[in-house]
ZADO-1210 file (C-alpha; in nm, 4 decimals, padded with zeros to 6 digits):
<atoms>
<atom x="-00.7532" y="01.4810" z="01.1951" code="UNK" pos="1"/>
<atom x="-00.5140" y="01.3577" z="00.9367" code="UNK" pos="2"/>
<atom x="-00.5853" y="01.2070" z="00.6673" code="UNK" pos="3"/>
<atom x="-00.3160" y="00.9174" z="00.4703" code="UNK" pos="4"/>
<atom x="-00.2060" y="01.1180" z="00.1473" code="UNK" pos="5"/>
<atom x="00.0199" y="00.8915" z="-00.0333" code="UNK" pos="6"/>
<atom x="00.0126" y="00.5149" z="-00.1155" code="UNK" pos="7"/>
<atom x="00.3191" y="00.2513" z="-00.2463" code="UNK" pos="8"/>
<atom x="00.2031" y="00.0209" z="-00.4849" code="UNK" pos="9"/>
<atom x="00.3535" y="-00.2801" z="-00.6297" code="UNK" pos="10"/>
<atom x="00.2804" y="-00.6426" z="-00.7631" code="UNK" pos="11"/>
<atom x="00.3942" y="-00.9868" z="-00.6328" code="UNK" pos="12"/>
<atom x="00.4165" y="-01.3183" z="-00.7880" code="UNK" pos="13"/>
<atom x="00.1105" y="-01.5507" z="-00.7528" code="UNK" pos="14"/>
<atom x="00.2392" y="-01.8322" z="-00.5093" code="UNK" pos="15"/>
<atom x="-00.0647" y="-02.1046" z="-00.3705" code="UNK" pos="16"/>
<atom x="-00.4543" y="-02.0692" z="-00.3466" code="UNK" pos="17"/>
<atom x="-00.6328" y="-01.7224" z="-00.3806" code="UNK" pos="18"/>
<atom x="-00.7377" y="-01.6283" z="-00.0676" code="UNK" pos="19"/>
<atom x="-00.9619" y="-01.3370" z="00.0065" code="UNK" pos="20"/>
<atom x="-00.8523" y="-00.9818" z="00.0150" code="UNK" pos="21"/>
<atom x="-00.6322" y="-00.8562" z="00.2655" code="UNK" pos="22"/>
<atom x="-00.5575" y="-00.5629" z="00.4711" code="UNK" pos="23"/>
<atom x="-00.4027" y="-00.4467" z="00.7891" code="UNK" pos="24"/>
<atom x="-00.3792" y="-00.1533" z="00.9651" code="UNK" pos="25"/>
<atom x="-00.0499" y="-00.0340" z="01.1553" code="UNK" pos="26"/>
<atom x="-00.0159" y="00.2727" z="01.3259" code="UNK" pos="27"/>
<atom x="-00.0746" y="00.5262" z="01.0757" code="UNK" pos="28"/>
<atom x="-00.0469" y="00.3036" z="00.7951" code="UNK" pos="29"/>
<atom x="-00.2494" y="00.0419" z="00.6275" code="UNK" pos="30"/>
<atom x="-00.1234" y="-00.2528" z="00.4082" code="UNK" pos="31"/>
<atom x="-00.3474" y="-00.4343" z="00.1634" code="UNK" pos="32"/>
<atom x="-00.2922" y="-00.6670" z="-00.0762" code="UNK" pos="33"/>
<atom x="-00.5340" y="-00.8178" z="-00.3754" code="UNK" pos="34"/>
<atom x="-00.4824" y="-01.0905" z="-00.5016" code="UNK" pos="35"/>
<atom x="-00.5460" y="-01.2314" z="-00.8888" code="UNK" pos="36"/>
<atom x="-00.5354" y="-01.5238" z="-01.1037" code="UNK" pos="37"/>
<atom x="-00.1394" y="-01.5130" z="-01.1966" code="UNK" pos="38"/>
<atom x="-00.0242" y="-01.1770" z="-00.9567" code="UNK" pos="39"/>
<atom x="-00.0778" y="-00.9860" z="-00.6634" code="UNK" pos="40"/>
<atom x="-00.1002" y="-00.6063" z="-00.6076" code="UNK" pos="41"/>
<atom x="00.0281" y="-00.5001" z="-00.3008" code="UNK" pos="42"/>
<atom x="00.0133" y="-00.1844" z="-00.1138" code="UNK" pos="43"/>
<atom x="00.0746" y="00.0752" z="00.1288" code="UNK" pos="44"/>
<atom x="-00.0998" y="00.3773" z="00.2441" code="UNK" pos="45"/>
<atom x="00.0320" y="00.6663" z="00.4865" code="UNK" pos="46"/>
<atom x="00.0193" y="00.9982" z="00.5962" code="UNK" pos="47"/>
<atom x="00.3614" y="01.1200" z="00.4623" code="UNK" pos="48"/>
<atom x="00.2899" y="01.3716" z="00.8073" code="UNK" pos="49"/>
<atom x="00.4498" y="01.0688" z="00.9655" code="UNK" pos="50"/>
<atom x="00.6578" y="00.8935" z="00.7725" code="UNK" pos="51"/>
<atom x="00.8769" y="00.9949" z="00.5066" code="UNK" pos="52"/>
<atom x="00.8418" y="00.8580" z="00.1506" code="UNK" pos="53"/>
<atom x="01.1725" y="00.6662" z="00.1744" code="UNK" pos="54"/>
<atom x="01.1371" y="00.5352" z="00.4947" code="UNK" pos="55"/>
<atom x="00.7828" y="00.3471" z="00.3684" code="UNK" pos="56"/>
<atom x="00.9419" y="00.2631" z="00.0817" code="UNK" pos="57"/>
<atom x="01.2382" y="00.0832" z="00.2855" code="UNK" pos="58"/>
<atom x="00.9728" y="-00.0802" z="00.5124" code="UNK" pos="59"/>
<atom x="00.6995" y="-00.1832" z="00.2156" code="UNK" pos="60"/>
<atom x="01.0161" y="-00.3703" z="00.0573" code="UNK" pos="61"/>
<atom x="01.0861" y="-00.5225" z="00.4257" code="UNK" pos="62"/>
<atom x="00.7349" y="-00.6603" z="00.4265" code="UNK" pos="63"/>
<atom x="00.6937" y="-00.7519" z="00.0419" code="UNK" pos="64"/>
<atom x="01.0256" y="-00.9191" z="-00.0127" code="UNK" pos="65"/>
<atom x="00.9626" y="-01.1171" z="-00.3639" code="UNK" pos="66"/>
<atom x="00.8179" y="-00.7979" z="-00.5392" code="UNK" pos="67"/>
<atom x="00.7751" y="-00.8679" z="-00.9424" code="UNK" pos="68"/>
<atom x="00.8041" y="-00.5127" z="-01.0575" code="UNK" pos="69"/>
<atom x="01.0202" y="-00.1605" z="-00.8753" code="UNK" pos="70"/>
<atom x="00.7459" y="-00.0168" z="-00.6053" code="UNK" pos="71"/>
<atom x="00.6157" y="00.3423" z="-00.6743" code="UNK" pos="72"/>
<atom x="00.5072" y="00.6407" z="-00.4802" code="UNK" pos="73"/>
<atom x="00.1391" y="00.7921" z="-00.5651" code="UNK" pos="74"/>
<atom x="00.0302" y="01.0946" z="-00.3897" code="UNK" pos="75"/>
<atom x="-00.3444" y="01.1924" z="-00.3533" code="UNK" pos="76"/>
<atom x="-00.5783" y="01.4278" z="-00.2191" code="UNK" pos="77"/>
<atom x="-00.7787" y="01.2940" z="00.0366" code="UNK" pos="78"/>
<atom x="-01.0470" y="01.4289" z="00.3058" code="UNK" pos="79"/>
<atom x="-01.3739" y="01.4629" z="00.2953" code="UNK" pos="80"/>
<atom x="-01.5638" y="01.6744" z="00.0038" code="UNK" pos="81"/>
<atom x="-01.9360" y="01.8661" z="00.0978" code="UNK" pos="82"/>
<atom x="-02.1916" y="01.8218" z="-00.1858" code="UNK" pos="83"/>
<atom x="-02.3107" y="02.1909" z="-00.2544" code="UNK" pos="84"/>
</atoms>
């Protein structure tokens, strides 16, 4: 099983009504977005076993086109931990 490992984060500019949180799963990705009072936070997490960092980067910017601040790249550890 793999597990996603790395996430690209960002925030948008608020544009109409709040409407509820979002997220969508494609392939071995998922995009979410959150959305608050004056911004959004936008994001995208992936195995980077199946895409490379710059090739999510190139498509989170193709999907997000009016980002308010420079995406970044956050690795993590992720699986699933046994309680001893």
């Amino acid at each position: 099983m793999q597990f996603r490992n790395t996430f690209v984060l960002s925030v948008s500019q608020f544009l109409g009504e709040p409407s509820p949180t979002d997220y969508r799963t494609e392939m071995n990705r998922v995009l979410w977005q959150i959305e608050h009072e004056h911004f959004i936070n936008r994001g995208y997490v992936y195995s980077s076993n199946f895409i490379s960092d710059d090739d999510a980067l190139e498509e989170f910017r193709r999907k997000n086109p009016s980002l308010a601040t420079e995406p970044r790249i956050v690795k993590f550890r992720s699986g699933r931990y046994v309680r001893n």
